[in-house]
PyMOL commands that place a pseudoatom at each C-alpha (Angstrom):
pseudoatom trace, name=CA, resn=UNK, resi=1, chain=A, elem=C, hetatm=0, pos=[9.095, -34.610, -17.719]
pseudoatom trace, name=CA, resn=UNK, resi=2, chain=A, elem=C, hetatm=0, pos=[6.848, -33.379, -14.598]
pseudoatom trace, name=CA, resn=UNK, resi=3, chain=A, elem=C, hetatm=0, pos=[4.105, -30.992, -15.875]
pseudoatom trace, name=CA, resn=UNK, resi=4, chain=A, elem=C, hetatm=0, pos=[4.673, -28.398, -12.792]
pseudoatom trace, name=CA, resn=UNK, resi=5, chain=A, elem=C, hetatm=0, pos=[4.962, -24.674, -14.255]
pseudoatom trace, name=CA, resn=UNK, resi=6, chain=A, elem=C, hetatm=0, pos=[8.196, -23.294, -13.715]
pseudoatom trace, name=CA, resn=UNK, resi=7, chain=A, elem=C, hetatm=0, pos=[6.979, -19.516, -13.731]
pseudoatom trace, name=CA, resn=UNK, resi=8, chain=A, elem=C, hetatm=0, pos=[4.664, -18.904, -10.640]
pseudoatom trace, name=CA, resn=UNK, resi=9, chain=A, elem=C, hetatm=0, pos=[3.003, -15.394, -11.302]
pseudoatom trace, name=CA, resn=UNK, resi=10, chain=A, elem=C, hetatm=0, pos=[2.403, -13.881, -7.772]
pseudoatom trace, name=CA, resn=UNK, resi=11, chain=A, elem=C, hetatm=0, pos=[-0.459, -11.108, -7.763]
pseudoatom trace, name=CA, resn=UNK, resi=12, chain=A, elem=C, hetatm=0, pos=[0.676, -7.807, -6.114]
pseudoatom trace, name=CA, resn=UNK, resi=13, chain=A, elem=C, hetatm=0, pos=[-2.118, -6.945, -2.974]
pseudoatom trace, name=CA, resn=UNK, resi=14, chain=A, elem=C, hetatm=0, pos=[-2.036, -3.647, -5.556]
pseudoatom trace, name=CA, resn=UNK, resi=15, chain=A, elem=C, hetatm=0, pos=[-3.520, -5.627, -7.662]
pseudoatom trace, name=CA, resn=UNK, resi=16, chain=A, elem=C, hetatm=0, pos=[-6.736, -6.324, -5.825]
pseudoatom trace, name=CA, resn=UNK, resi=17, chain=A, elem=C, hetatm=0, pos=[-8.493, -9.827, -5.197]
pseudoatom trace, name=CA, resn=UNK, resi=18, chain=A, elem=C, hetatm=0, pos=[-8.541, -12.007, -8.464]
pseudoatom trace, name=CA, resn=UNK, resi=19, chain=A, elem=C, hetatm=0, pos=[-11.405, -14.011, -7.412]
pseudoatom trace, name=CA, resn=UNK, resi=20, chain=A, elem=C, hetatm=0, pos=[-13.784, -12.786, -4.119]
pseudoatom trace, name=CA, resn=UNK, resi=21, chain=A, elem=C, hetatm=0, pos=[-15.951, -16.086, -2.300]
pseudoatom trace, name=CA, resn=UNK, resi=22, chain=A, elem=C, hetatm=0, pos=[-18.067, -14.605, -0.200]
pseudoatom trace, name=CA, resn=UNK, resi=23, chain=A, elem=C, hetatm=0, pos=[-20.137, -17.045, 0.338]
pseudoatom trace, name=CA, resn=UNK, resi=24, chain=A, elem=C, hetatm=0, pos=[-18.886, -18.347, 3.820]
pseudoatom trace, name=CA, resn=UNK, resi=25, chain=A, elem=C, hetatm=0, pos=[-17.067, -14.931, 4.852]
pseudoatom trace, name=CA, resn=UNK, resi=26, chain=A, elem=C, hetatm=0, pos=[-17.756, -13.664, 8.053]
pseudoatom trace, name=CA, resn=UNK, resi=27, chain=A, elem=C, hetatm=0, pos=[-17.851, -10.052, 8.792]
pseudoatom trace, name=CA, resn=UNK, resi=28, chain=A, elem=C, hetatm=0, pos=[-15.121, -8.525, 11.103]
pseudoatom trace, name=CA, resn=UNK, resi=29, chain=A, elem=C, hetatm=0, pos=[-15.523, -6.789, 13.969]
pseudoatom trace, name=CA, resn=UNK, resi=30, chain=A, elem=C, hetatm=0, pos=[-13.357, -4.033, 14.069]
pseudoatom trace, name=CA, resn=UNK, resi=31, chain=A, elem=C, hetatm=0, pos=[-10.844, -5.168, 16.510]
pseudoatom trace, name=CA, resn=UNK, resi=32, chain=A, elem=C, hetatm=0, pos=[-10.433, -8.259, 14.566]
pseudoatom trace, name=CA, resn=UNK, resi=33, chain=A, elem=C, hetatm=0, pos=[-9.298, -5.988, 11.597]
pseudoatom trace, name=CA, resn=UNK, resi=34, chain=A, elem=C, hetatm=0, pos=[-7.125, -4.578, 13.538]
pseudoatom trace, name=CA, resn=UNK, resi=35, chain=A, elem=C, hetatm=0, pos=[-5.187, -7.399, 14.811]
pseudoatom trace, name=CA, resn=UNK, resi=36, chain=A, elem=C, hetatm=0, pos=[-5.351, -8.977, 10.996]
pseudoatom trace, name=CA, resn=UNK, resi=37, chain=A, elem=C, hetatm=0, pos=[-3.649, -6.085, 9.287]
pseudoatom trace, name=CA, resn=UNK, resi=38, chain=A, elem=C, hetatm=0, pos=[-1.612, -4.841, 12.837]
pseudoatom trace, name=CA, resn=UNK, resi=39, chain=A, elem=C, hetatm=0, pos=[-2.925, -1.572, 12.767]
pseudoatom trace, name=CA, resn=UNK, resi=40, chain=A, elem=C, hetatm=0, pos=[-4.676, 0.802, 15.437]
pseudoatom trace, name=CA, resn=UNK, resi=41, chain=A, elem=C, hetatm=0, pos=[-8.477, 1.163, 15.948]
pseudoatom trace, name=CA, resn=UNK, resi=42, chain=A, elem=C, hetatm=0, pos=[-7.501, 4.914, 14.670]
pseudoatom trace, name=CA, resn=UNK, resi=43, chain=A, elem=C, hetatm=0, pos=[-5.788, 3.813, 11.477]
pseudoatom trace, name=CA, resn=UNK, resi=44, chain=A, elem=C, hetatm=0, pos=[-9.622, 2.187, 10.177]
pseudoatom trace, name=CA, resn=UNK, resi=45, chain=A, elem=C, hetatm=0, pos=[-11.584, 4.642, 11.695]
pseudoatom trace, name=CA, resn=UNK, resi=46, chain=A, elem=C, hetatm=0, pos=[-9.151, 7.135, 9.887]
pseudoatom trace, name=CA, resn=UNK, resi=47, chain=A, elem=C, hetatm=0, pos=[-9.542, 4.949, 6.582]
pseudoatom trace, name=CA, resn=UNK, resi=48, chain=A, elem=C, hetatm=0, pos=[-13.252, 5.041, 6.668]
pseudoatom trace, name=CA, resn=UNK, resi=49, chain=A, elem=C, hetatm=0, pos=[-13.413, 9.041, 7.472]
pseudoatom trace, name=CA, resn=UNK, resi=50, chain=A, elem=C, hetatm=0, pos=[-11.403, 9.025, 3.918]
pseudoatom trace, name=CA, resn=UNK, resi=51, chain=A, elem=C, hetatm=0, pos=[-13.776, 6.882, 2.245]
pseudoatom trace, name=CA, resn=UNK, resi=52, chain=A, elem=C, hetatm=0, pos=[-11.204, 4.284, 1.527]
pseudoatom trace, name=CA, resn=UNK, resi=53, chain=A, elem=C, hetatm=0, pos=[-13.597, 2.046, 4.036]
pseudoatom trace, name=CA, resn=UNK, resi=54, chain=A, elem=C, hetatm=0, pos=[-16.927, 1.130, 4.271]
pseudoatom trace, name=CA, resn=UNK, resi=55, chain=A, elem=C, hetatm=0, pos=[-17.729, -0.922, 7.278]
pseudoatom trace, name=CA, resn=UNK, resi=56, chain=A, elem=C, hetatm=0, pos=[-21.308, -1.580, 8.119]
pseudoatom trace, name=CA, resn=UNK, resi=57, chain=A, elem=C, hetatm=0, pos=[-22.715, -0.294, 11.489]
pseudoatom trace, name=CA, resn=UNK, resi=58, chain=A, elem=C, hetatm=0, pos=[-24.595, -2.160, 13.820]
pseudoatom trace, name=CA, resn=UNK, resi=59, chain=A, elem=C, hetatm=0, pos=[-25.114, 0.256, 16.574]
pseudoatom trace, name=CA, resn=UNK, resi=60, chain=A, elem=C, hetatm=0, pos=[-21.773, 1.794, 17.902]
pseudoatom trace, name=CA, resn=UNK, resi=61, chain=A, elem=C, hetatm=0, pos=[-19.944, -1.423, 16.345]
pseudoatom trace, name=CA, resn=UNK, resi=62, chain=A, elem=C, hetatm=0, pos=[-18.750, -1.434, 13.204]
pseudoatom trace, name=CA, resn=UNK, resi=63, chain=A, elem=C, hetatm=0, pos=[-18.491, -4.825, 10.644]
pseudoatom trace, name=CA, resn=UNK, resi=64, chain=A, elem=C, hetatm=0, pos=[-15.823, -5.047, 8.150]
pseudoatom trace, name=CA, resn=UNK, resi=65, chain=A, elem=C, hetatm=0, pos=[-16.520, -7.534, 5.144]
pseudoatom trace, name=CA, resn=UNK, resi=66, chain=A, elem=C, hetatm=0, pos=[-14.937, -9.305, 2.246]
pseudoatom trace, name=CA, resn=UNK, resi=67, chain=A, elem=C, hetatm=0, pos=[-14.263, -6.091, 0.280]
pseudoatom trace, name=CA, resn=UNK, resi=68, chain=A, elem=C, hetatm=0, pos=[-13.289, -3.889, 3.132]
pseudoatom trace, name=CA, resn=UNK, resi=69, chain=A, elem=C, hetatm=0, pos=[-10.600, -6.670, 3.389]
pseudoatom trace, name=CA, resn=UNK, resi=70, chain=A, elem=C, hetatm=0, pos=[-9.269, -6.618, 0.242]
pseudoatom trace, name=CA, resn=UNK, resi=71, chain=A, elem=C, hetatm=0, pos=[-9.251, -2.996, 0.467]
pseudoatom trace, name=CA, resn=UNK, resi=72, chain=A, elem=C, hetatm=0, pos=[-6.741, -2.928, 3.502]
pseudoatom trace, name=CA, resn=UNK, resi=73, chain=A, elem=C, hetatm=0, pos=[-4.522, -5.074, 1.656]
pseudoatom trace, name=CA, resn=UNK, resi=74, chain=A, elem=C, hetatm=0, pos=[-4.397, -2.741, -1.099]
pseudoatom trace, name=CA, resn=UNK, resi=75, chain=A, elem=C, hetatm=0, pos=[-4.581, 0.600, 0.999]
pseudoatom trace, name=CA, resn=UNK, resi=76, chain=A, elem=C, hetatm=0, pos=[-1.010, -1.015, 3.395]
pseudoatom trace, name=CA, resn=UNK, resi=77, chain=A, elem=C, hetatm=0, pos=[0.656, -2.332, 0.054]
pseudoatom trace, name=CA, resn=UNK, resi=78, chain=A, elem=C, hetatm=0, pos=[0.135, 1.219, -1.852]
pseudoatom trace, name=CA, resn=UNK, resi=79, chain=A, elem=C, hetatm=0, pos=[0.703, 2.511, 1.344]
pseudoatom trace, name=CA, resn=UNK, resi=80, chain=A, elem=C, hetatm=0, pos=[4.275, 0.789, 1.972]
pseudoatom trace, name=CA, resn=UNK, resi=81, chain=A, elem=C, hetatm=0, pos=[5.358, 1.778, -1.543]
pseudoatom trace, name=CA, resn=UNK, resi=82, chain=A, elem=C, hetatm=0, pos=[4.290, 5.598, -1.080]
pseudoatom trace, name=CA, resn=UNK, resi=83, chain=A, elem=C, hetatm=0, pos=[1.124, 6.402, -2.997]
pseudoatom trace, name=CA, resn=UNK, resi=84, chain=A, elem=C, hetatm=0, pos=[-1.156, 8.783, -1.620]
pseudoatom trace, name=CA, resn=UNK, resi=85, chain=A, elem=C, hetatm=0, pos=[-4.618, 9.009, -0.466]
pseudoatom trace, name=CA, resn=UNK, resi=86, chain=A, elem=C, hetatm=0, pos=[-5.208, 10.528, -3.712]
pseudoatom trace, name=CA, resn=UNK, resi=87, chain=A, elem=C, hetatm=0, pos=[-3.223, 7.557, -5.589]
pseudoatom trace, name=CA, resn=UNK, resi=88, chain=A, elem=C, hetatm=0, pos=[-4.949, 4.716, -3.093]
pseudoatom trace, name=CA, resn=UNK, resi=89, chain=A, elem=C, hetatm=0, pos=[-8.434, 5.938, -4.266]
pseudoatom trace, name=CA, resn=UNK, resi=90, chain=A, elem=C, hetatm=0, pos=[-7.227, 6.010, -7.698]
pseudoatom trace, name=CA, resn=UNK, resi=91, chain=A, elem=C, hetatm=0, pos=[-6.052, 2.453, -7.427]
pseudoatom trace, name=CA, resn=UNK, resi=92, chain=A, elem=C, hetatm=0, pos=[-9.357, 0.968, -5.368]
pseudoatom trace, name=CA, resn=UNK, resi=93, chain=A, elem=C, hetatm=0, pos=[-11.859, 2.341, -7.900]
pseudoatom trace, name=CA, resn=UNK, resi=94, chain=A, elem=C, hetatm=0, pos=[-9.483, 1.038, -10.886]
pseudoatom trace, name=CA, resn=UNK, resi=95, chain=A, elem=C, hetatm=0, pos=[-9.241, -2.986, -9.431]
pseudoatom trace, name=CA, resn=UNK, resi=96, chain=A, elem=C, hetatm=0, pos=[-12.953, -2.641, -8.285]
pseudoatom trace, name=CA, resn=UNK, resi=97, chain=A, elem=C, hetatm=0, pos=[-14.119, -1.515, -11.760]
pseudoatom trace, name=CA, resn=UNK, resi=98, chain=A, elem=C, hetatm=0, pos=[-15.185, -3.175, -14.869]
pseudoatom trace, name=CA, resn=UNK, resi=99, chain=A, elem=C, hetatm=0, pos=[-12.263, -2.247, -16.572]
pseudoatom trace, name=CA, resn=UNK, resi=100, chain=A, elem=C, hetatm=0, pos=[-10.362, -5.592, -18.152]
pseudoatom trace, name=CA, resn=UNK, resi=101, chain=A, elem=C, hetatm=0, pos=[-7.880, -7.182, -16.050]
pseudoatom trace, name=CA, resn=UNK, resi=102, chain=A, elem=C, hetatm=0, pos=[-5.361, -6.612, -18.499]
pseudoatom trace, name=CA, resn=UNK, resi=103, chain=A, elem=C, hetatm=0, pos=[-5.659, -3.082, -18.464]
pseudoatom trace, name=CA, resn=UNK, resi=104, chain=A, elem=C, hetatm=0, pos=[-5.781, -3.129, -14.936]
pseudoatom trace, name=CA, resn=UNK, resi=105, chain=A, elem=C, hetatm=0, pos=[-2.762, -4.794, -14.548]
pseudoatom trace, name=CA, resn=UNK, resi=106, chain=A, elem=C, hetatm=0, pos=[-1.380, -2.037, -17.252]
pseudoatom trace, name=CA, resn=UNK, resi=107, chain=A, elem=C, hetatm=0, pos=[-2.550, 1.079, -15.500]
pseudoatom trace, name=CA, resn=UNK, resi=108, chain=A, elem=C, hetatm=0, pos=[-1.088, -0.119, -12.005]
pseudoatom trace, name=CA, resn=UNK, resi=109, chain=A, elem=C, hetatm=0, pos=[2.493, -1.145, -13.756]
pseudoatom trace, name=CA, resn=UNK, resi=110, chain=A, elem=C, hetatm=0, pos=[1.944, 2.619, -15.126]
pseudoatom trace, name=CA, resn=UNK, resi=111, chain=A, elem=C, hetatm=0, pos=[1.527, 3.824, -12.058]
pseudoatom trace, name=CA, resn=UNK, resi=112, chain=A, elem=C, hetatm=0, pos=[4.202, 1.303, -9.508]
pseudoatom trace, name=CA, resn=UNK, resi=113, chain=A, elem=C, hetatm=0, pos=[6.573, 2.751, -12.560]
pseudoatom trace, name=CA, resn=UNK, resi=114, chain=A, elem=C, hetatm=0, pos=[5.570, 6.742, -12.260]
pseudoatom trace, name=CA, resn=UNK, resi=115, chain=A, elem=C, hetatm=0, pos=[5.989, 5.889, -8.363]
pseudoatom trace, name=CA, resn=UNK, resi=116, chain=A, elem=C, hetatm=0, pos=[9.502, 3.812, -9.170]
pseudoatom trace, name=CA, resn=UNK, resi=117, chain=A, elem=C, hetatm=0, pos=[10.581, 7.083, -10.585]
pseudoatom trace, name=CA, resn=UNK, resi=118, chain=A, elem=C, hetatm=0, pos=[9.877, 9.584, -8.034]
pseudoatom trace, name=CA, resn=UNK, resi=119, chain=A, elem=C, hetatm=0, pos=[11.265, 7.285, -5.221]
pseudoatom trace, name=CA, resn=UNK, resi=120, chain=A, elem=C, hetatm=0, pos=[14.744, 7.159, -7.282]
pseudoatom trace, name=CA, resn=UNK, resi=121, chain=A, elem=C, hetatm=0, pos=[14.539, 10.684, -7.776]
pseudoatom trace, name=CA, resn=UNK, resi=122, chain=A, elem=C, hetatm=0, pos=[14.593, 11.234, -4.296]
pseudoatom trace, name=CA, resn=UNK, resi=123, chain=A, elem=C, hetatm=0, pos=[17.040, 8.461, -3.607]
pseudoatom trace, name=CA, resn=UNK, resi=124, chain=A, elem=C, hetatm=0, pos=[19.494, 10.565, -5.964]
pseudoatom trace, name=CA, resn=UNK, resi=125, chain=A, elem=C, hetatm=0, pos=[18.979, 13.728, -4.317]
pseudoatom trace, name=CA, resn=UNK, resi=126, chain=A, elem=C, hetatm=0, pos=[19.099, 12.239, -0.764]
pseudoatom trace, name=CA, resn=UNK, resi=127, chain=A, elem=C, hetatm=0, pos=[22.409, 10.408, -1.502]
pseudoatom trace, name=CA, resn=UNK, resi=128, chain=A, elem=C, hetatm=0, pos=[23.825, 14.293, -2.731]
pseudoatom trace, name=CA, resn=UNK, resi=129, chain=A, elem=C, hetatm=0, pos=[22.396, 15.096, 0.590]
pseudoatom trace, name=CA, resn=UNK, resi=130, chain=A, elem=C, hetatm=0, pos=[23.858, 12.464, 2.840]
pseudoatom trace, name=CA, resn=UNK, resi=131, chain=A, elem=C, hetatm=0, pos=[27.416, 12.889, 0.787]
pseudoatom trace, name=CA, resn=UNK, resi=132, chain=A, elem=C, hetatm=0, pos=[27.219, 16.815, 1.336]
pseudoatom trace, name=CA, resn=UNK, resi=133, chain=A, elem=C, hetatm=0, pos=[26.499, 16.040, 5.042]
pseudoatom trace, name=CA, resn=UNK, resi=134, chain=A, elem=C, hetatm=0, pos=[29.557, 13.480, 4.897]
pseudoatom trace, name=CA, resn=UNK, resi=135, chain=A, elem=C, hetatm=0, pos=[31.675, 16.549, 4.084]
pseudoatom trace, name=CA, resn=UNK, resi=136, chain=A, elem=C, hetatm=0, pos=[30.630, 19.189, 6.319]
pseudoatom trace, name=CA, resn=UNK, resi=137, chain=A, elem=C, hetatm=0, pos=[31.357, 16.343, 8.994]
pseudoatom trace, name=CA, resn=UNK, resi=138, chain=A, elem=C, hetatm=0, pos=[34.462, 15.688, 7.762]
pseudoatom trace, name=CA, resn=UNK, resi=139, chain=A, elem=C, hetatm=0, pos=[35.467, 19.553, 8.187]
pseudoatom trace, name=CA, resn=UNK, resi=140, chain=A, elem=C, hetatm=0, pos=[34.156, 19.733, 11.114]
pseudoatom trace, name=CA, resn=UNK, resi=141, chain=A, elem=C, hetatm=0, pos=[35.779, 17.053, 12.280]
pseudoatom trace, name=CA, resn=UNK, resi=142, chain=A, elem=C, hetatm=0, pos=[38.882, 18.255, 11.676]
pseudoatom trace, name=CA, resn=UNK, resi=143, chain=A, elem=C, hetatm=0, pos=[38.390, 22.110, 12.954]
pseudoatom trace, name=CA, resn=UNK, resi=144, chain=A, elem=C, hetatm=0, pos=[37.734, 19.886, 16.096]
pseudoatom trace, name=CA, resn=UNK, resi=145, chain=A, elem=C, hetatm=0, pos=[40.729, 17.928, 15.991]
pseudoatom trace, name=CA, resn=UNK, resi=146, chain=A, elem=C, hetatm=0, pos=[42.632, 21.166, 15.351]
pseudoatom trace, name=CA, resn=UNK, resi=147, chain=A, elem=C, hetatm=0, pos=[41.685, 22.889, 18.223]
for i in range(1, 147): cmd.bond("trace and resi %d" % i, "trace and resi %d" % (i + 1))
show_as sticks, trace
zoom trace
């Protein structure tokens, strides 16, 4: 029987880097973090005015490393699912601490699942809204017709 696992346990960018090598990372330019993540100049400088970044400045330029990487893949996956600035922080100090990773990994489910809930909260209350919407059409539509 082949030895391959059967259950491949894909981290969440949530989740943070498992394992930074920094050893042979080269600092990015911040046009080159741009066109990595496919955001605008505005967007990082933006990030970094929040203290979610932390470039280093050579002159006018500024350097993104390792860390500021992992960050952005954090910040855009938190992001996509809705947290706030507020939340984002929250998340970035908890994968960056010394907490366990199992707690880690427990606090973020805890929070995805507090975030899980709000989002179908307002999924229920914007289907009422899209059905109520659906009927005032639908009368509409027919004083329309009737005239």
């Amino acid at each position: 029987m082949n030895s391959i696992a059967t259950k491949m346990v894909v981290l969440p960018d949530i989740a943070g880097p498992v394992m930074e090598d920094v050893s042979e990372a080269q600092p990015l330019a911040i046009s080159e973090m741009s066109e990595l993540f496919d955001v605008t100049l505005r967007t990082l400088r933006f990030y970094e005015e929040k203290g979610l970044l932390n470039p280093v400045r050579r002159g006018a330029r500024r350097f993104y490393g390792t860390q500021d990487v992992s960050r952005m893949r954090i910040i855009l996956q938190a992001k996509k699912i809705g947290l706030t600035l507020v939340e984002i922080r929250r998340v970035i100090k908890l994968v960056e601490s010394d907490t366990p990773r199992q707690k880690q990994f427990t606090e973020l489910r805890d929070i995805c699942e507090s975030q899980q809930k709000m989002l179908r909260e307002q999924k229920t209350m914007l289907d009422e809204q899209v059905a109520e919407v659906d009927n005032v059409l639908s009368s509409l539509n027919q004083l329309v017709a009737a005239s």
